[in-house]
PyMOL Python script that loads the backbone (N, CA, C, O; Angstrom):
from pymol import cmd

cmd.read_pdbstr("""\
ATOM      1  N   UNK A   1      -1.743 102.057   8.090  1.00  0.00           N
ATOM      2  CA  UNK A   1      -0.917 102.415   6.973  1.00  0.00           C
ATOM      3  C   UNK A   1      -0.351 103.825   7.126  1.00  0.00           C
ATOM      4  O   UNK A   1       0.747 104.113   6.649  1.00  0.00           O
ATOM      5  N   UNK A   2      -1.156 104.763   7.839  1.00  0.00           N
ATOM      6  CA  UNK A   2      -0.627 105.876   7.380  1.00  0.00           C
ATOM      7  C   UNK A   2       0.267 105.950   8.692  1.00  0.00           C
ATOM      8  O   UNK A   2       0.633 107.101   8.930  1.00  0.00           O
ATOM      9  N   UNK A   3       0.575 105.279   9.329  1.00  0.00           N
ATOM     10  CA  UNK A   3       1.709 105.552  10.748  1.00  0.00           C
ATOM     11  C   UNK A   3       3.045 104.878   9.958  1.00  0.00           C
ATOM     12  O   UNK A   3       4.135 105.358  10.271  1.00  0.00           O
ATOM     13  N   UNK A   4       3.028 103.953   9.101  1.00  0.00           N
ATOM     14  CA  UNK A   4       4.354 103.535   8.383  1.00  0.00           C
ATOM     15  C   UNK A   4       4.921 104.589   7.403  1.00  0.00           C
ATOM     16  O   UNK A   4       6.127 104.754   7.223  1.00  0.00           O
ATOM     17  N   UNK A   5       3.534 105.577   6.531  1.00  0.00           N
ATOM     18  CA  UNK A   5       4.182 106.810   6.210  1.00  0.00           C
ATOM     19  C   UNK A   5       5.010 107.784   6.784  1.00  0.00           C
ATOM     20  O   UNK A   5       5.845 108.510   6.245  1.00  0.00           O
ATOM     21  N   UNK A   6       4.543 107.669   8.345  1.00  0.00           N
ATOM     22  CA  UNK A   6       5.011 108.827   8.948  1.00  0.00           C
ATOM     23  C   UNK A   6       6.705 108.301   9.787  1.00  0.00           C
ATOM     24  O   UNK A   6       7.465 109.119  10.305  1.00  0.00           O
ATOM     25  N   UNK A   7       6.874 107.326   9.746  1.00  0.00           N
ATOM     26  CA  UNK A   7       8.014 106.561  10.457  1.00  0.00           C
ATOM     27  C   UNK A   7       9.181 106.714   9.157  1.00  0.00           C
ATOM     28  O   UNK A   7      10.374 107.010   9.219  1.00  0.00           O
ATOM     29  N   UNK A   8       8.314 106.387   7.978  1.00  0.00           N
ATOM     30  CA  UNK A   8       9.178 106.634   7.002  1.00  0.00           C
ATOM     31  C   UNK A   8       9.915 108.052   6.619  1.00  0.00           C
ATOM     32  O   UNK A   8      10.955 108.150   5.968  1.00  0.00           O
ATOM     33  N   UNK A   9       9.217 109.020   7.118  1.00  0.00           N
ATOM     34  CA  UNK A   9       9.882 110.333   6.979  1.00  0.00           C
ATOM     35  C   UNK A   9      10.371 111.010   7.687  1.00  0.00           C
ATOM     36  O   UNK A   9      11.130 111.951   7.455  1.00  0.00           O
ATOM     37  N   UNK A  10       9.782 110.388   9.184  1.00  0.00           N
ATOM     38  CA  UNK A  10      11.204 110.725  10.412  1.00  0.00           C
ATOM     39  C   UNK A  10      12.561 109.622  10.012  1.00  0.00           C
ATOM     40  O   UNK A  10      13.693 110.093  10.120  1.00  0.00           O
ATOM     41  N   UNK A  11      12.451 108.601   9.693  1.00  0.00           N
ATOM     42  CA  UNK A  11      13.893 107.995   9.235  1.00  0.00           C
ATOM     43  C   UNK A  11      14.726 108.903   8.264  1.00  0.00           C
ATOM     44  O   UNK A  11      15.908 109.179   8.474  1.00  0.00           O
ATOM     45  N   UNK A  12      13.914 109.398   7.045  1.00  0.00           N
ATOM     46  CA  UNK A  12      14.388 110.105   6.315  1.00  0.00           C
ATOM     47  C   UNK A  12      15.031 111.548   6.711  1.00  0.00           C
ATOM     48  O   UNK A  12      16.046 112.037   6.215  1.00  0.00           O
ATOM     49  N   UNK A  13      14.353 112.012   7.536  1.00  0.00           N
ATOM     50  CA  UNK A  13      14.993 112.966   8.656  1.00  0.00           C
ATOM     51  C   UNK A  13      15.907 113.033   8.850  1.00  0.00           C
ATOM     52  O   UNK A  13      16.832 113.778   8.526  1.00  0.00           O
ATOM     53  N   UNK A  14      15.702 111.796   9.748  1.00  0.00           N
ATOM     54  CA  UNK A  14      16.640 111.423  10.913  1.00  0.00           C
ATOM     55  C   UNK A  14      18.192 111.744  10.186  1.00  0.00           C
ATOM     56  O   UNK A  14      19.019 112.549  10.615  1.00  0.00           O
ATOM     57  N   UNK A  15      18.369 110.590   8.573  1.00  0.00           N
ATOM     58  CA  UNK A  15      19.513 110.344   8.402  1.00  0.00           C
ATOM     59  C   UNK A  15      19.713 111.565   7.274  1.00  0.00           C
ATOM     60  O   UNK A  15      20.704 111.584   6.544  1.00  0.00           O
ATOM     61  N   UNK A  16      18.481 112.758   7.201  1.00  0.00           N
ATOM     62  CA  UNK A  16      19.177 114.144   6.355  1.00  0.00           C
ATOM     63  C   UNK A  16      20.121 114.842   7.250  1.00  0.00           C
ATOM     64  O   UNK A  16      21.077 115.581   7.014  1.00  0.00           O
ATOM     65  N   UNK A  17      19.444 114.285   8.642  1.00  0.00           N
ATOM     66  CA  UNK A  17      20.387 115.607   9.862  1.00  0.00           C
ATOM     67  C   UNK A  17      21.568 114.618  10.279  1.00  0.00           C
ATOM     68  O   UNK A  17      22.631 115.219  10.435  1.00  0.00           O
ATOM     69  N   UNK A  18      21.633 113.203  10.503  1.00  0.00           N
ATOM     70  CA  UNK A  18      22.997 112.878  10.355  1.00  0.00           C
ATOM     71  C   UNK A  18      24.109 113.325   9.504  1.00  0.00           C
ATOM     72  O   UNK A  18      25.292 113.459   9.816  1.00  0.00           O
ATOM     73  N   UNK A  19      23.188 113.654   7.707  1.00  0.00           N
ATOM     74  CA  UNK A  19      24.568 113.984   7.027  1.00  0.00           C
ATOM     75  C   UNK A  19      25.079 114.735   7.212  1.00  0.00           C
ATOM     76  O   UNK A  19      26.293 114.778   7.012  1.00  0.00           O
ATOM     77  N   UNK A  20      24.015 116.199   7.942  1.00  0.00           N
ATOM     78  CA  UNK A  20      24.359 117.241   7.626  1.00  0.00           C
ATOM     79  C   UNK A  20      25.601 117.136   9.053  1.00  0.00           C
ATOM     80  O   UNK A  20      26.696 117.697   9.084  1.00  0.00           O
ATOM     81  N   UNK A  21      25.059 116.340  10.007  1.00  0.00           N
ATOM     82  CA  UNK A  21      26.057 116.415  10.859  1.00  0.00           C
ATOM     83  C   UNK A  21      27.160 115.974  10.867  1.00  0.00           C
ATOM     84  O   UNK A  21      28.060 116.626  11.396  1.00  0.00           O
ATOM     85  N   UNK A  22      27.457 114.468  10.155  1.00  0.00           N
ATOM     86  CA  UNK A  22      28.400 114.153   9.954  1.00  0.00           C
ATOM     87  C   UNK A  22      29.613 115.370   9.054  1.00  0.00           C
ATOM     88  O   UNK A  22      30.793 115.670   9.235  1.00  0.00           O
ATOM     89  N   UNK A  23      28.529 115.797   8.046  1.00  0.00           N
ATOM     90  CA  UNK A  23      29.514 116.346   6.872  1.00  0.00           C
ATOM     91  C   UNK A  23      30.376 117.502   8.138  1.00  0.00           C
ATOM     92  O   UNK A  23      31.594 117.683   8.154  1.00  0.00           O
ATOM     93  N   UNK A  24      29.261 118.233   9.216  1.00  0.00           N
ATOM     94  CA  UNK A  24      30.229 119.602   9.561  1.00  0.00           C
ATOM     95  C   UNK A  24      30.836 118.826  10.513  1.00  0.00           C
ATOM     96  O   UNK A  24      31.014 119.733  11.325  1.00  0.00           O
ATOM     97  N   UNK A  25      31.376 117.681  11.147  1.00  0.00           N
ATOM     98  CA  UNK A  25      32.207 116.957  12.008  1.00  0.00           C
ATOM     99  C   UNK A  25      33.250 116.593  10.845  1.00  0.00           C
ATOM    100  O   UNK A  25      34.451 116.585  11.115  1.00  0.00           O
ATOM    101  N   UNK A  26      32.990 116.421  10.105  1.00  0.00           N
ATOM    102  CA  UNK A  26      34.281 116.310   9.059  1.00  0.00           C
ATOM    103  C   UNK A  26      34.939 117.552   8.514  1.00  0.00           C
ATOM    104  O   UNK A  26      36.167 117.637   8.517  1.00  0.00           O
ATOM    105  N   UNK A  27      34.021 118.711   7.952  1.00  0.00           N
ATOM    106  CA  UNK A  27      35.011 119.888   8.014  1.00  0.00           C
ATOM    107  C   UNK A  27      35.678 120.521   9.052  1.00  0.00           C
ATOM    108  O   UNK A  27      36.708 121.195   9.054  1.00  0.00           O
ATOM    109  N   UNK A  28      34.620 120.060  10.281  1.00  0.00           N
ATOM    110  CA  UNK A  28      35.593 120.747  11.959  1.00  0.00           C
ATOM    111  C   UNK A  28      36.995 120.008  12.125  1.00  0.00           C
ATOM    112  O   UNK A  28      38.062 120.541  12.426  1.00  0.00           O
ATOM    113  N   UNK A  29      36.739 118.568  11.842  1.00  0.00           N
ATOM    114  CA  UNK A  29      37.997 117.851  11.664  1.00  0.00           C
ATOM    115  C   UNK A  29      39.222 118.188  10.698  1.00  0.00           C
ATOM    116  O   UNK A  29      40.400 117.870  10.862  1.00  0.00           O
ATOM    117  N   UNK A  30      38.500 119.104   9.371  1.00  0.00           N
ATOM    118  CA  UNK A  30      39.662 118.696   8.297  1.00  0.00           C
ATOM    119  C   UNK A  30      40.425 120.116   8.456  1.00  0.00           C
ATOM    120  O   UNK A  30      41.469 120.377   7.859  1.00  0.00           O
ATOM    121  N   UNK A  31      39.575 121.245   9.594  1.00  0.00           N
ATOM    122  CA  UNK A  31      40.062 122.356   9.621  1.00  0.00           C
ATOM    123  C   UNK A  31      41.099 122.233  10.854  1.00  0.00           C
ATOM    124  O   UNK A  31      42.187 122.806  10.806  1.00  0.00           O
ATOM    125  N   UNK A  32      40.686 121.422  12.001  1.00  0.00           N
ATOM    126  CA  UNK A  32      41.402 121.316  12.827  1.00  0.00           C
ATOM    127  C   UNK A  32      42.730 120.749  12.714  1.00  0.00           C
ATOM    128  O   UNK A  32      43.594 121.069  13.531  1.00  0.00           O
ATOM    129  N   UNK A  33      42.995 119.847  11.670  1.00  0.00           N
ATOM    130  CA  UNK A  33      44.007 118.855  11.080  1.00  0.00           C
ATOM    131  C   UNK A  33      44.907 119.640  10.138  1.00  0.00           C
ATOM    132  O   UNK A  33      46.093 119.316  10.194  1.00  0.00           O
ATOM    133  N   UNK A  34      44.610 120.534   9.348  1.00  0.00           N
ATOM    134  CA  UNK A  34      45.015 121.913   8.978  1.00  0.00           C
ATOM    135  C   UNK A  34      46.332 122.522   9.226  1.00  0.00           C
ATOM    136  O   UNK A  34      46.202 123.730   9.424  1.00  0.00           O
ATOM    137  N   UNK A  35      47.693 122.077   9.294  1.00  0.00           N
ATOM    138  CA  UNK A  35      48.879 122.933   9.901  1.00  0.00           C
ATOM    139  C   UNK A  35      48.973 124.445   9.332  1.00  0.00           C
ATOM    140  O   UNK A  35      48.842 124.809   8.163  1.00  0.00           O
ATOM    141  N   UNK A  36      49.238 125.232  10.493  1.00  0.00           N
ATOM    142  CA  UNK A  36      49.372 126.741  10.058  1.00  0.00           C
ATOM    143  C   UNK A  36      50.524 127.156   9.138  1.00  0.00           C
ATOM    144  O   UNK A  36      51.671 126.720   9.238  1.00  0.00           O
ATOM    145  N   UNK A  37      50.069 128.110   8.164  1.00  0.00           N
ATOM    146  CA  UNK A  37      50.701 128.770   7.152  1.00  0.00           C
ATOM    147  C   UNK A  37      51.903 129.454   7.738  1.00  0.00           C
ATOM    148  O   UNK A  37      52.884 129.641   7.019  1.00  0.00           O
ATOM    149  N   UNK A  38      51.896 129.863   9.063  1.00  0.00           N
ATOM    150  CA  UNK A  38      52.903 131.330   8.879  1.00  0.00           C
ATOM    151  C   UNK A  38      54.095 130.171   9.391  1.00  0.00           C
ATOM    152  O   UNK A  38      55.116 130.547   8.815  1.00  0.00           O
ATOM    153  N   UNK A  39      54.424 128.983  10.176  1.00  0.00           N
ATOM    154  CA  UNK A  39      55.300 128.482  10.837  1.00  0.00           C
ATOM    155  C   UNK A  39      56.657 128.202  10.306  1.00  0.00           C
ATOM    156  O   UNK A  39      56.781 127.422   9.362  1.00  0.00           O
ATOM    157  N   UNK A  40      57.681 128.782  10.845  1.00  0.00           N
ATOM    158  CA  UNK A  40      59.010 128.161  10.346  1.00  0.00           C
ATOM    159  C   UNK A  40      59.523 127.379   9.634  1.00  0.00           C
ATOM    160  O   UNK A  40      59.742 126.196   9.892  1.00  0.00           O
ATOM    161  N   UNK A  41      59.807 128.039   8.520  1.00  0.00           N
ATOM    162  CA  UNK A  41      60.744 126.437   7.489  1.00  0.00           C
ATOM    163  C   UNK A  41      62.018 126.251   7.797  1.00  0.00           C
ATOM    164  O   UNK A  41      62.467 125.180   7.388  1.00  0.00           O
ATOM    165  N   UNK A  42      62.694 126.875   8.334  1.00  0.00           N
ATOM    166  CA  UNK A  42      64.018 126.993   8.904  1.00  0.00           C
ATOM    167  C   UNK A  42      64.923 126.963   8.156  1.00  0.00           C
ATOM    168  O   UNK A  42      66.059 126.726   8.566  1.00  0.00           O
ATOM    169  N   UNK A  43      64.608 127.233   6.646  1.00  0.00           N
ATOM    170  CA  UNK A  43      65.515 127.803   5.401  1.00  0.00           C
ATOM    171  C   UNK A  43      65.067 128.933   5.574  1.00  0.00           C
ATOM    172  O   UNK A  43      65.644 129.519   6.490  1.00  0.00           O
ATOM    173  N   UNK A  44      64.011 129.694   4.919  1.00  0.00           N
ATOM    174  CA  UNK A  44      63.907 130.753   5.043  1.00  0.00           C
ATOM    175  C   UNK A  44      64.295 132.115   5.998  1.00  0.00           C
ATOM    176  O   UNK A  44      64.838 133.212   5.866  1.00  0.00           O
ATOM    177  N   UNK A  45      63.481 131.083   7.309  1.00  0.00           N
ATOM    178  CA  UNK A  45      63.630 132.234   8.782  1.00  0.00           C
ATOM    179  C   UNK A  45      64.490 131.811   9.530  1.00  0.00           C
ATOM    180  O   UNK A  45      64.344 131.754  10.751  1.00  0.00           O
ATOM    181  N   UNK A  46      65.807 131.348   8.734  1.00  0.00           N
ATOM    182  CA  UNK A  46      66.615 130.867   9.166  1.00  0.00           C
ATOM    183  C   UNK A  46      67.857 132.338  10.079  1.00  0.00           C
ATOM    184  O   UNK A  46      68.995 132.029  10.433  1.00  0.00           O
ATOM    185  N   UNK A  47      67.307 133.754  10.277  1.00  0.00           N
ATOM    186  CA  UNK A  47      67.688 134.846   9.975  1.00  0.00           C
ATOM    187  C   UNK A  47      68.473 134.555  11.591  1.00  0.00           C
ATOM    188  O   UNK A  47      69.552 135.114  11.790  1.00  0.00           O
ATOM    189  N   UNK A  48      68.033 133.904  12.395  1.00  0.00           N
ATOM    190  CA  UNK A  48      68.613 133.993  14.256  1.00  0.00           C
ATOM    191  C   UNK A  48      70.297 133.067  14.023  1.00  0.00           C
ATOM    192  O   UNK A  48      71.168 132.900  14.877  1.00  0.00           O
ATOM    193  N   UNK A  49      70.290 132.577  12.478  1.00  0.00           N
ATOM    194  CA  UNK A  49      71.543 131.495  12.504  1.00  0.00           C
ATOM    195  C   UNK A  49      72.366 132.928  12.214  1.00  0.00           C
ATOM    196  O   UNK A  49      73.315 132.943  12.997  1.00  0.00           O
ATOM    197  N   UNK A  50      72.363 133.738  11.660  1.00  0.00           N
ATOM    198  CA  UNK A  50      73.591 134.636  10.867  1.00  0.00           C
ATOM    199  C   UNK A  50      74.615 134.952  11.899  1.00  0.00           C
ATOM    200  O   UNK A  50      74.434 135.151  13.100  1.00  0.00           O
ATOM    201  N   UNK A  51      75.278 134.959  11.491  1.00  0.00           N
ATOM    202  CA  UNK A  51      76.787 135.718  12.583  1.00  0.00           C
ATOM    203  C   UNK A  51      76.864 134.784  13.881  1.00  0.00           C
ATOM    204  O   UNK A  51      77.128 135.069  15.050  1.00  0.00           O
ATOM    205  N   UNK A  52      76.520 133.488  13.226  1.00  0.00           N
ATOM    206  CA  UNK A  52      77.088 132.305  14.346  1.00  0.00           C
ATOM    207  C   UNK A  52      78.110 131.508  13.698  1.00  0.00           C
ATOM    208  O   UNK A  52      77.916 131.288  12.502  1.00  0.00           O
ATOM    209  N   UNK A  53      78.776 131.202  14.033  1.00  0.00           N
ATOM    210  CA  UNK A  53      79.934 129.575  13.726  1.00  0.00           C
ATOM    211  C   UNK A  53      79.660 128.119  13.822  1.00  0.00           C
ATOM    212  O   UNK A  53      79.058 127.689  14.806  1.00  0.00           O
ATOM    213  N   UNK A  54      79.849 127.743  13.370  1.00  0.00           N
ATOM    214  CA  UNK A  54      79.940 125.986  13.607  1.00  0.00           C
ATOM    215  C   UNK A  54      80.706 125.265  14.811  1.00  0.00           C
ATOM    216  O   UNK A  54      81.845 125.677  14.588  1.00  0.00           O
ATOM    217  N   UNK A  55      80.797 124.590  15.753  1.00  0.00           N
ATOM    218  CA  UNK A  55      81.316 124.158  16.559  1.00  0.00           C
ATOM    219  C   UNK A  55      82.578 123.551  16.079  1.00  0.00           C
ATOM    220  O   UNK A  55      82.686 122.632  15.268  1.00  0.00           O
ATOM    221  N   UNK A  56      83.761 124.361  16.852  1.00  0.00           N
ATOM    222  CA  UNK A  56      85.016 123.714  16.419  1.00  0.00           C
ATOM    223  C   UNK A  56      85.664 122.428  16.395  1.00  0.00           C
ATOM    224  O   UNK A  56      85.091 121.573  17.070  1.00  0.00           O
ATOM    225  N   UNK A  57      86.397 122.175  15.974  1.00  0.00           N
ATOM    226  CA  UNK A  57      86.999 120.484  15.778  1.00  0.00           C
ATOM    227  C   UNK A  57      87.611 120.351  17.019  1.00  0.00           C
ATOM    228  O   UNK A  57      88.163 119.269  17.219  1.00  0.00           O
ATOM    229  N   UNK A  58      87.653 121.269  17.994  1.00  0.00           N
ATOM    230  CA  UNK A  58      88.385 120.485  19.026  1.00  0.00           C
ATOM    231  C   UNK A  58      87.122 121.047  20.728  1.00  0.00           C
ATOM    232  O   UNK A  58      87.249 121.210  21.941  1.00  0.00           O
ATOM    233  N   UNK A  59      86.567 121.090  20.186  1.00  0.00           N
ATOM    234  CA  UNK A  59      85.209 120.810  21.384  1.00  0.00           C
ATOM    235  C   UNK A  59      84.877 119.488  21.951  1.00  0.00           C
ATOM    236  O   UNK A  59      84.520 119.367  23.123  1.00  0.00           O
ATOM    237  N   UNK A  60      85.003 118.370  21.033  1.00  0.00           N
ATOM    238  CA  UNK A  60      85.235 117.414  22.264  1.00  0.00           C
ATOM    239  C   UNK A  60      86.136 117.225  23.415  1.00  0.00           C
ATOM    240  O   UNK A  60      85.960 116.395  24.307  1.00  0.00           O
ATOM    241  N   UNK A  61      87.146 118.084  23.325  1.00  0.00           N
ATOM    242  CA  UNK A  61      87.707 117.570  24.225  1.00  0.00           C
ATOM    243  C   UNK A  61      87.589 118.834  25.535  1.00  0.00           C
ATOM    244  O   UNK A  61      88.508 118.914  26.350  1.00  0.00           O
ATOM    245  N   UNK A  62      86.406 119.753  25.622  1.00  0.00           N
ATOM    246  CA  UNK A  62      85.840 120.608  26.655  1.00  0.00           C
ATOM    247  C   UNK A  62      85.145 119.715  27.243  1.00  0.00           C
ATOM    248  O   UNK A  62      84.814 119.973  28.401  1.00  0.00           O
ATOM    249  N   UNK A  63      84.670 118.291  26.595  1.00  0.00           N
ATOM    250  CA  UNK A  63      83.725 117.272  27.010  1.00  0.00           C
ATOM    251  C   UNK A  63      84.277 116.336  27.635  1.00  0.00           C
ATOM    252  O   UNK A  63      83.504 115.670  28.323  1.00  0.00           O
ATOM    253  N   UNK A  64      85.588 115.972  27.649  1.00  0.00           N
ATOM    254  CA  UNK A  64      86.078 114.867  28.019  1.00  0.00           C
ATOM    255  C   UNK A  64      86.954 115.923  29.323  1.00  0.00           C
ATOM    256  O   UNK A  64      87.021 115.485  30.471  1.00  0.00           O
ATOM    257  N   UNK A  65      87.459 117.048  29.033  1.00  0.00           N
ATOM    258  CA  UNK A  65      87.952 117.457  30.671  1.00  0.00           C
ATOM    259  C   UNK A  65      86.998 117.972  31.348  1.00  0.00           C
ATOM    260  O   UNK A  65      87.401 118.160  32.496  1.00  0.00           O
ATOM    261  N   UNK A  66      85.694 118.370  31.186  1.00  0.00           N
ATOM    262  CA  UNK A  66      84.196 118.522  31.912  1.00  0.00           C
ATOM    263  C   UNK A  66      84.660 117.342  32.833  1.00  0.00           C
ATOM    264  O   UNK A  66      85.206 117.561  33.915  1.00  0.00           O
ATOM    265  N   UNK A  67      84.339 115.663  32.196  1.00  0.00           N
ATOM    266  CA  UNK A  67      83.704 114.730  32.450  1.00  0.00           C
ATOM    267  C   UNK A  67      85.092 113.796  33.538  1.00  0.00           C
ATOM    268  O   UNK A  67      84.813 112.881  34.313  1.00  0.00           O
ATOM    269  N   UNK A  68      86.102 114.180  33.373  1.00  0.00           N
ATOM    270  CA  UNK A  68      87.177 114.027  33.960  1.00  0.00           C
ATOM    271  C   UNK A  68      87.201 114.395  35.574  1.00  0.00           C
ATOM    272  O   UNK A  68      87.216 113.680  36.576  1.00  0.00           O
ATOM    273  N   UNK A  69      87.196 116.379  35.307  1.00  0.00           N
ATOM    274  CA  UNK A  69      86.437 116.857  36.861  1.00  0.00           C
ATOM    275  C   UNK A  69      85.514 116.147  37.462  1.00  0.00           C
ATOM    276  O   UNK A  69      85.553 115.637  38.582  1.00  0.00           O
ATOM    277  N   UNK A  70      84.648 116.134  36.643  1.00  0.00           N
ATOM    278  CA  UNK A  70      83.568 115.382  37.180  1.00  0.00           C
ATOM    279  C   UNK A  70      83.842 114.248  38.086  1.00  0.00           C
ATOM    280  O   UNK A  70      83.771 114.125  39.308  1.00  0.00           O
ATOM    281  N   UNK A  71      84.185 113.438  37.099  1.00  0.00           N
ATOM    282  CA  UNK A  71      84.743 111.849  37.883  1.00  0.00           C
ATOM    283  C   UNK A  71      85.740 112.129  38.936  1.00  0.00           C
ATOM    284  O   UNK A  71      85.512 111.665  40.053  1.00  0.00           O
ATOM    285  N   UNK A  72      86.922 112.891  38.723  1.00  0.00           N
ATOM    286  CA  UNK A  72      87.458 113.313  39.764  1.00  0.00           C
ATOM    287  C   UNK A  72      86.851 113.594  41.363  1.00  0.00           C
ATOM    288  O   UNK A  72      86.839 112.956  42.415  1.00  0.00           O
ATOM    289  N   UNK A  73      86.332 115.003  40.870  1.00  0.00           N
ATOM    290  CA  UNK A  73      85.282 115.219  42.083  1.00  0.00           C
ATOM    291  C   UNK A  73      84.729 114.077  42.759  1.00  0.00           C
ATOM    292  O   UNK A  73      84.860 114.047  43.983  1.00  0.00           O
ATOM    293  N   UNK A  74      84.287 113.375  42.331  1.00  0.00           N
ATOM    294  CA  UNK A  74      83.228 112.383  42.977  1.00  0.00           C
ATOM    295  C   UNK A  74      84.030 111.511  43.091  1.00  0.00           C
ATOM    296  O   UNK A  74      83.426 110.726  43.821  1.00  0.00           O
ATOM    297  N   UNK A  75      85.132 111.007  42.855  1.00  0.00           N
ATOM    298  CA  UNK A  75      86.155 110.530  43.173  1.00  0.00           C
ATOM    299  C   UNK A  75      86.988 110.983  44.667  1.00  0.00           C
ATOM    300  O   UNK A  75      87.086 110.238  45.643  1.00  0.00           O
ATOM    301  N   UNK A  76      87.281 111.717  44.616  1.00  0.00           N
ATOM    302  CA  UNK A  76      87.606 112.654  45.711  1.00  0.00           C
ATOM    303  C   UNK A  76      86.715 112.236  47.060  1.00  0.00           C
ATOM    304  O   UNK A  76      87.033 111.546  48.029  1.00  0.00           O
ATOM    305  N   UNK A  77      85.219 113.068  46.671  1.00  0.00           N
ATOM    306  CA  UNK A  77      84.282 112.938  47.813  1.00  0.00           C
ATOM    307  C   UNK A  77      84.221 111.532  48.275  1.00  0.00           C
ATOM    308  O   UNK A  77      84.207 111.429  49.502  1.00  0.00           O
ATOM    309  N   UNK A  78      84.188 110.595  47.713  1.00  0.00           N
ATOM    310  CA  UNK A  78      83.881 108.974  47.659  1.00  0.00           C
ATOM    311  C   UNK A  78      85.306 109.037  48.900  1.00  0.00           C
ATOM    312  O   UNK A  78      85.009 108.855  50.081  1.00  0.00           O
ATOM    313  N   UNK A  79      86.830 109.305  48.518  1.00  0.00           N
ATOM    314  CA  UNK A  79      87.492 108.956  49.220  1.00  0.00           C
ATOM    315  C   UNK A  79      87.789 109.612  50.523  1.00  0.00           C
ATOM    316  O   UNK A  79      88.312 109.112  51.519  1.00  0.00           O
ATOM    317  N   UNK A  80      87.299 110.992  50.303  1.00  0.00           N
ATOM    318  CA  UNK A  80      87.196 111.921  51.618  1.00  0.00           C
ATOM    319  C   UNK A  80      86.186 111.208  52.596  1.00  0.00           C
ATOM    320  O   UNK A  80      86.533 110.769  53.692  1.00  0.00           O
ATOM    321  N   UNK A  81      85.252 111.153  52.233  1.00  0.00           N
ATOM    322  CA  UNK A  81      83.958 110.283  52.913  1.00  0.00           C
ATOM    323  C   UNK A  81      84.352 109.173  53.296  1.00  0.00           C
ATOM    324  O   UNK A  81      83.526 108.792  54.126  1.00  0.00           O
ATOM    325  N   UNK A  82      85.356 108.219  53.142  1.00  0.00           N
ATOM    326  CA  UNK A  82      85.914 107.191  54.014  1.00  0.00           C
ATOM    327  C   UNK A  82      86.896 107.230  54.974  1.00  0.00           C
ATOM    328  O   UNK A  82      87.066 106.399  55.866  1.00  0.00           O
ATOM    329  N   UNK A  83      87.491 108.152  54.776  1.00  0.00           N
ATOM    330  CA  UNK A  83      88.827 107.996  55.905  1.00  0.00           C
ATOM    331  C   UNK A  83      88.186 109.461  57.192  1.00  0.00           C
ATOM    332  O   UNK A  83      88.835 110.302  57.813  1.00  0.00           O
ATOM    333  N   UNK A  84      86.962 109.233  57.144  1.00  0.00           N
ATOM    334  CA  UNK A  84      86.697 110.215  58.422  1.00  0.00           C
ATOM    335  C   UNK A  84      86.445 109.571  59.723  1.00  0.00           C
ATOM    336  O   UNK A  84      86.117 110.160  60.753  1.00  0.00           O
ATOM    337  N   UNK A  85      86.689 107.891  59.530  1.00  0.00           N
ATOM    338  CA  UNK A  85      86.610 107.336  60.347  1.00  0.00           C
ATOM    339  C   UNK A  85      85.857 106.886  61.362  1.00  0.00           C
ATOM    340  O   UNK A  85      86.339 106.117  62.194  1.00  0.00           O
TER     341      UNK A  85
END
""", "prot")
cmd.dss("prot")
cmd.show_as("cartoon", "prot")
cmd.util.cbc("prot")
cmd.orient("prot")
């Protein structure tokens, strides 16, 4: 009888030091999960936008004569590269 006393209060143990462990695996977790205070809202510290412009209405088309050269070029090389015979 008295060895079922003693089994009974290492169980009881056992599962006081689980809580206690579980509980600080859950505050390590809820601190780690935590996003930091000081980080960018990008209204506020929005201060690196000032004394910039908006991209003008006719910037696509720096994109379409980029992409023109481009094709050109490689156009070019494609046909230089064949007639060398």
């Amino acid at each position: 009888m008295n060895r079922m006393g003693i089994i009974v209060k290492q169980d009881d143990r056992r599962s006081e030091l689980q809580k206690r462990i579980a509980a600080d695996l859950a505050d390590k977790a809820k601190k780690k999960n935590d996003p930091p205070a000081d980080l960018p809202d990008g209204v506020d510290d929005s201060a690196y936008m000032e004394g910039t412009s908006q991209t003008g209405r006719f910037a696509w088309i720096w994109v379409i004569v980029i992409g023109v050269i481009v094709v050109g070029s490689v156009a070019y090389l494609f046909i230089a590269s064949g007639n060398q015979g």
